[in-house]
C-alpha positions in Angstrom: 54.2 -21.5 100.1 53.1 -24.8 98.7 50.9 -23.4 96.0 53.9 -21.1 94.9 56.3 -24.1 94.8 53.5 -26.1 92.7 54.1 -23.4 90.1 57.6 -22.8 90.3 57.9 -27.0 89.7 55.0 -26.5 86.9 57.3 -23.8 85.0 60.5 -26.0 85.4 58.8 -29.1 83.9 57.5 -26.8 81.2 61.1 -25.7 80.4 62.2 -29.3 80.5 59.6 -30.8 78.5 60.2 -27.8 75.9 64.1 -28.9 75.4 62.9 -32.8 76.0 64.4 -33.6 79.1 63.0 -34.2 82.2 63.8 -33.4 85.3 65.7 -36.4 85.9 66.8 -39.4 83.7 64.7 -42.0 85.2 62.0 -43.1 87.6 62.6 -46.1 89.3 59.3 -47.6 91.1 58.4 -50.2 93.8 56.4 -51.5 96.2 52.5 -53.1 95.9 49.5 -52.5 94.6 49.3 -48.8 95.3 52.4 -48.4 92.8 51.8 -51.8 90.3 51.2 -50.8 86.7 50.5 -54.4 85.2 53.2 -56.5 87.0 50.5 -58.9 88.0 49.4 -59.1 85.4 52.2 -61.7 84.1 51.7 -63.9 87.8 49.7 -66.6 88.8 47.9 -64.9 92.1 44.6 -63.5 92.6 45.5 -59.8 93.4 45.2 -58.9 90.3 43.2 -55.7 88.3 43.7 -56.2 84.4 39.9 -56.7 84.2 37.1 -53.9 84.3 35.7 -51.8 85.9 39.6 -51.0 86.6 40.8 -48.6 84.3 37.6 -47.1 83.2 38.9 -43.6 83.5 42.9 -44.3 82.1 43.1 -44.2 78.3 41.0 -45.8 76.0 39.5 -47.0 79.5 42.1 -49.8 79.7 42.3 -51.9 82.5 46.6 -51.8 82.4 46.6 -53.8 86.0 46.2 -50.3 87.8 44.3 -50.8 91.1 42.3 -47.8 90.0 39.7 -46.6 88.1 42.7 -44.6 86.3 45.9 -42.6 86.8 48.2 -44.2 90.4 49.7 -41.3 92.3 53.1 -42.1 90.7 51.5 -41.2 87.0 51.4 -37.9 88.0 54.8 -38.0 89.7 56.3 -39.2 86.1 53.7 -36.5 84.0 55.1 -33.7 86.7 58.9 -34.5 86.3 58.4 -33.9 82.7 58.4 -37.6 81.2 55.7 -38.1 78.4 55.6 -42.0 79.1 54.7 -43.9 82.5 57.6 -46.6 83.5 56.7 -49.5 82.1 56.0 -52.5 84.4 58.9 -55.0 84.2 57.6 -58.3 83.2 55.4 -56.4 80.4 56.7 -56.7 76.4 56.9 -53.3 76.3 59.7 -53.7 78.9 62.8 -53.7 76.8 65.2 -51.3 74.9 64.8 -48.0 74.7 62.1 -48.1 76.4 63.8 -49.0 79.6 66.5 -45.8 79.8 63.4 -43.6 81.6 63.0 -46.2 84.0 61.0 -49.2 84.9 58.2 -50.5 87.5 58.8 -53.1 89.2 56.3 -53.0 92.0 53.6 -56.0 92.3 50.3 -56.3 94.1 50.2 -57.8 97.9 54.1 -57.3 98.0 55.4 -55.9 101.4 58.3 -55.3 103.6 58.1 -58.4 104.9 58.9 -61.1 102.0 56.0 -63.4 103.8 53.6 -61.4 102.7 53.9 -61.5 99.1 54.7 -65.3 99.0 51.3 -65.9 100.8 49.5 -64.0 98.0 52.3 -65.6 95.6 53.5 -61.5 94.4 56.9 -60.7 93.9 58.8 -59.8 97.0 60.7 -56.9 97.7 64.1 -58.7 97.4 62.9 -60.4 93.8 62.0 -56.7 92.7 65.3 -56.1 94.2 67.2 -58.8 91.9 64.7 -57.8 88.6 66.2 -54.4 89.3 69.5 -55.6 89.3 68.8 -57.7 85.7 67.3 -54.2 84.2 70.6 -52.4 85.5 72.3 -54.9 83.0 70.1 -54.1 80.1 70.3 -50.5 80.6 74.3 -50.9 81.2 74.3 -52.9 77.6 72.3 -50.5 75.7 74.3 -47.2 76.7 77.5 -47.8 78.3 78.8 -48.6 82.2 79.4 -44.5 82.2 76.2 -43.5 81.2 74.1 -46.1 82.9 75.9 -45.3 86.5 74.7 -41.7 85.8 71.2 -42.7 85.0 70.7 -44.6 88.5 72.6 -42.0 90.5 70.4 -39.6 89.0 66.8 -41.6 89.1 64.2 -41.2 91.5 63.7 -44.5 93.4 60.0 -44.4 94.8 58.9 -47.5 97.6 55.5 -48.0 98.3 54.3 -50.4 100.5 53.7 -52.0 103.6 50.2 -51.8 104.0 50.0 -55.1 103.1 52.1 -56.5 105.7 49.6 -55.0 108.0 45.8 -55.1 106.4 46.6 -59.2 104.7 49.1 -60.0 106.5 49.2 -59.3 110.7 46.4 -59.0 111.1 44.6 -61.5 109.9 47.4 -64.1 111.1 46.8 -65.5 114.9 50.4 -66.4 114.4 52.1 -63.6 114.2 50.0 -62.5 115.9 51.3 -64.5 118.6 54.9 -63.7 118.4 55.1 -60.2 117.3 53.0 -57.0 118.8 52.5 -54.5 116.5 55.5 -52.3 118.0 57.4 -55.5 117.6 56.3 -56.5 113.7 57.2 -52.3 112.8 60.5 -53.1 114.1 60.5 -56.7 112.1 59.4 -54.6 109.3 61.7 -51.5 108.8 64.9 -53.9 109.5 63.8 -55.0 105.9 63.7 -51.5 104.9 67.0 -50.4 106.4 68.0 -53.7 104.6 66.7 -52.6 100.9 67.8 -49.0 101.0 71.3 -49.9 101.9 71.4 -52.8 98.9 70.0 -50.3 96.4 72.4 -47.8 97.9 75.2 -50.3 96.8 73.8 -50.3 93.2 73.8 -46.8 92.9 70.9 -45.2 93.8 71.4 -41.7 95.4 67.8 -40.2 94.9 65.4 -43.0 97.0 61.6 -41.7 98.0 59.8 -44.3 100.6 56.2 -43.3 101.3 54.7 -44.0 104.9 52.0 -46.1 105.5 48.5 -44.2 104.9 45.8 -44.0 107.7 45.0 -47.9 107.8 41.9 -47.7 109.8 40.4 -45.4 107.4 40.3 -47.7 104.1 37.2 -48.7 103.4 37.7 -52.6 103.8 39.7 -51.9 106.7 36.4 -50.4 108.1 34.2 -53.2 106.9 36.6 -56.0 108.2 38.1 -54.5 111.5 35.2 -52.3 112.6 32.6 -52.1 115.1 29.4 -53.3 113.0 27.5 -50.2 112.2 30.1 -48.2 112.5 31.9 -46.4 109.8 34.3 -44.7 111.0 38.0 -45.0 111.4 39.8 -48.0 113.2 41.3 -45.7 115.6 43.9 -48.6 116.2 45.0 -49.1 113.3 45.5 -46.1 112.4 47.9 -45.5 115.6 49.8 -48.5 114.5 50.3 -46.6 111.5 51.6 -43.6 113.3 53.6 -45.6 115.4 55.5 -47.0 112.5 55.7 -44.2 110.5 57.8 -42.3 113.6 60.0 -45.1 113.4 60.1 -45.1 109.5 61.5 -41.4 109.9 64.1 -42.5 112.2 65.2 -45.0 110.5 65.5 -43.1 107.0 67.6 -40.6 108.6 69.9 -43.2 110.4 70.4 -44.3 106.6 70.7 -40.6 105.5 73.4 -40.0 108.3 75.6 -43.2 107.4 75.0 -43.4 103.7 77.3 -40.6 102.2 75.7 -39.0 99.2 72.5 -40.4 99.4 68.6 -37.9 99.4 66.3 -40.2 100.9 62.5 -38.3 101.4 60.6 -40.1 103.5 56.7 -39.2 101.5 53.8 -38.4 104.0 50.7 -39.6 102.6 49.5 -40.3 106.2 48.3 -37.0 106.6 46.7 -36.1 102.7 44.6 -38.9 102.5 43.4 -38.4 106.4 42.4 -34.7 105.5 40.8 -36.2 102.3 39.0 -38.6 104.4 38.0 -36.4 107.2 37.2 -33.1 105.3 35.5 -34.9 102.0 34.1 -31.7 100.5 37.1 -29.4 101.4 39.3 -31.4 99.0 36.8 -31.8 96.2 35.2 -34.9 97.5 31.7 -36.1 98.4 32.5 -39.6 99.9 34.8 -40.7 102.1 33.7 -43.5 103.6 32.2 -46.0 100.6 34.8 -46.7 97.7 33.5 -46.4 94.1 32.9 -50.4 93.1 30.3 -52.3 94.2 29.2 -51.7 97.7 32.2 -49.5 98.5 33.3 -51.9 101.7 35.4 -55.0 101.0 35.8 -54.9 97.0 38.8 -55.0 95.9 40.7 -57.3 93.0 38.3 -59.8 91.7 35.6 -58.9 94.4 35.9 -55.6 92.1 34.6 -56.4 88.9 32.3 -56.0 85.9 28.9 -57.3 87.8 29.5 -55.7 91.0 26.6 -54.3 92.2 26.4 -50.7 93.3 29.3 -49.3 91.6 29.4 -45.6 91.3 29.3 -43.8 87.7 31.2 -40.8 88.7 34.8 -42.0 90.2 35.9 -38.3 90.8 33.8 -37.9 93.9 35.3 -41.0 95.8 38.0 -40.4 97.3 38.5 -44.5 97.3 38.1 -46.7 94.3 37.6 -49.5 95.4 37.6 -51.1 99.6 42.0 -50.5 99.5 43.0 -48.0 97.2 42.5 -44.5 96.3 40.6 -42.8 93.5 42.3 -41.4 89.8 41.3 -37.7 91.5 42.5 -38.9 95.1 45.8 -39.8 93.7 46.1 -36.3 91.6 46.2 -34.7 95.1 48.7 -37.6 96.9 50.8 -36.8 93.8 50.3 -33.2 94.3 51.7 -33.3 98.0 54.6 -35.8 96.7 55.9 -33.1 94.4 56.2 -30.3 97.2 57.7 -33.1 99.2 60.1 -34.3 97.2 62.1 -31.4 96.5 65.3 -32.4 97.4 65.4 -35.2 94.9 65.3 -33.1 92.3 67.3 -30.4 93.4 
C-alpha cells in the first residue's frame, strides 16, 4: 500500500509539474534546525551551519545554513509536491517578490516550543516566526491581491518542526527546570505553546498545518555521547520514552485542535518511528552506521564543533544515517521525506 501510493503521488506531481503547478500554491515551513535553510545565517548565535563541511553534497556543494551535508527532509517534500524551487529562508535577499508566492522558511536553528529555548541560543522563537509570517502575509497580500493571497494560505502546507531542542539544550541540561517541571510536566508546558501557535496561524488562514513529532531522542548521536552510560552506545532508553510520552500527548492535542477548529487538516508527521527503524535496522534501510554521525568523530559535532578541520569525518555521507551528533543525513532525510509524503495525504487531498 505505501509503495503504491508513492507512485500514484509520483504520477500526480508528474502531471502537475507538466502543466506547472504544483500540488498546492505554497509551502509554508517552521520550526529549528532540522527545517532551517539559512535563517541563521543573518543572526548573531552560534548554531549556525553556513560553513563546510555542511553542504558538501547540496549543489555546487554550498553550505546554504542546512544542518546537513545536503538536501533537509522538507527539500524533498517541496521537489515531491511538484515545486522546482525550495522556500526560501525569510531573512535571505532572495526573500522578496515573486519569489515569496510559493512560500517561505521561516524556521531557525535552536528554536523550540518553548520561546526560552531559542532566546538562550539567541534563535528566533516560535512566536517571532509567528509575527515574520504575519509580515510575509503582507507582502504576498500587496503583490497579488487580499483574494488571491487568502487562497494561497488556505491552500499552503504549513510544516512545524521542532521541539527537540526544548529537550536535548534546553531541559535537560537546566537544573532549573529541572527543578520545577518533570518531563510529563515540561510536555504539558510545551504543547500549551503548540495548541497556542496552531490556533494563531488558524486565525491567519492556515487550513493545511503538518507538525512532526519529536524523533527518538535517545538515539542521536550526541544525545548518546552526552546522556549515556560511558561505553555504551546505545539508545538513552529515557529519553526516548520522554519522547513517546509527548508524542501521545502531541496526538491528543492536534486532534483537540482538529475537533474545534472547523475546516482545518492538521497531520500530526511520525518521524519517531522512521528514524528508530533506520537506527535499529542500519542495513535494511540502506545504511551501514547508525550509531557515529558523518563529521568528525560522529558523537558530539554539531554547528561549529562540525567543521572544515574536524577530524574523522566520513567521505561517503550516504551511509550515515546521521550527519553530524543532531541531525540526520541528505539519504536519511530522502527516506523521512519519503514517509512524510504517504503521511501527509490529506493535506493535499
Amino acid at each position: 500500500m505505501k509503495m503504491f501510493i508513492i507512485m500514484f503521488m509520483s504520477f500526480s506531481v508528474i502531471a502537475c509539474v507538466g502543466t506547472g503547478q504544483p500540488l498546492v500554491p505554497a509551502l509554508i515551513i517552521m520550526g529549528d534546525s532540522v527545517v532551517d535553510a539559512g535563517n541563521n545565517n543573518h543572526l548573531n548565535t552560534l548554531v549556525k551551519a553556513n560553513f563546510p563541511p555542511y553542504g558538501r553534497d547540496f549543489f555546487a556543494h554550498n553550505a546554504t545554513g542546512r544542518f546537513s551535508n545536503g538536501k533537509l527532509a522538507t527539500d524533498f517534500t517541496a521537489e515531491s509536491l511538484g515545486f522546482t524551487s525550495y522556500p526560501v529562508a525569510y531573512l535571505s535577499q532572495e526573500a522578496n517578490g515573486t519569489n515569496l508566492l510559493t512560500g517561505a522558511n521561516f524556521a531557525s536553528g535552536a528554536s523550540g516550543f518553548d520561546d526560552g529555548t531559542a532566546l538562550f541560543y539567541n534563535a528566533i522563537t516560535l512566536n517571532q516566526q509567528l509575527e515574520n509570517y504575519k509580515e510575509y502575509q503582507n507582502k504576498v497580500t500587496n503583490i497579488v491581491g487580499r483574494e488571491r493571497a487568502n487562497e494561497i494560505f488556505s491552500g499552503a502546507i504549513h510544516l512545524l518542526s521542532t521541539g527537540s531542542s526544548d529537550f536535548l539544550q534546553s531541559y535537560y541540561i537546566n537544573p532549573i527546570l529541572n527543578l520545577i517541571f518533570t518531563p510529563d510536566q515540561y510536555s504539558d508546558r510545551l504543547l500549551r505553546s503548540y495548541s497556542t501557535f496552531v490556533q494563531n496561524l488558524y486565525g491567519l488562514g492556515a487550513r493545511k498545518i503538518g507538525v512532526t513529532t519529536l524523533p527518538p531522542l535517545g538515539c542521536l548521536p550526541a544525545a548518546i555521547t552526552t546522556f549515556g552510560e560511558a561505553g555504551n552506545n546505545t539508545c538513552v532508553e529515557r529519553l526516548n520514552r520522554d519522547a513517546v510520552s509527548f508524542n501521545t500527548k502531541l496526538n491528543n492535542t492536534s486532534m483537540n485542535l482538529t475537533n474545534n477548529l472547523p475546516g482545518l487538516k492538521l497531520v500530526v508527521f511520525d518521524i519517531y518511528n522512521p528514524l528508530l527503524s533506520m537506527v535499529m535496522n542500519p542495513v535494511e534501510n540502506g545504511f551501514l552506521e547508525s550509531r557515529r554521525a558523518c563529521c568528525g568523530t560522529g558523537t558530539v559535532e554539531t554547528s561549529f564543533l562540525c567543521n572544515a578541520r574536524s577530524v574523522g569525518t566520513c567521505s561517503n555521507a550516504t551511509n550515515y544515517v546521521f550527519w553530524d551528533g543532531f541531525h540526520p543525513s541528505e539519504a536519511a532525510n530522502r527516506v523521512i521525506a519519503n514517509n512524510l509524503l504517504v503521511q501527509g495525504i490529506p493535506l493535499i487531498s
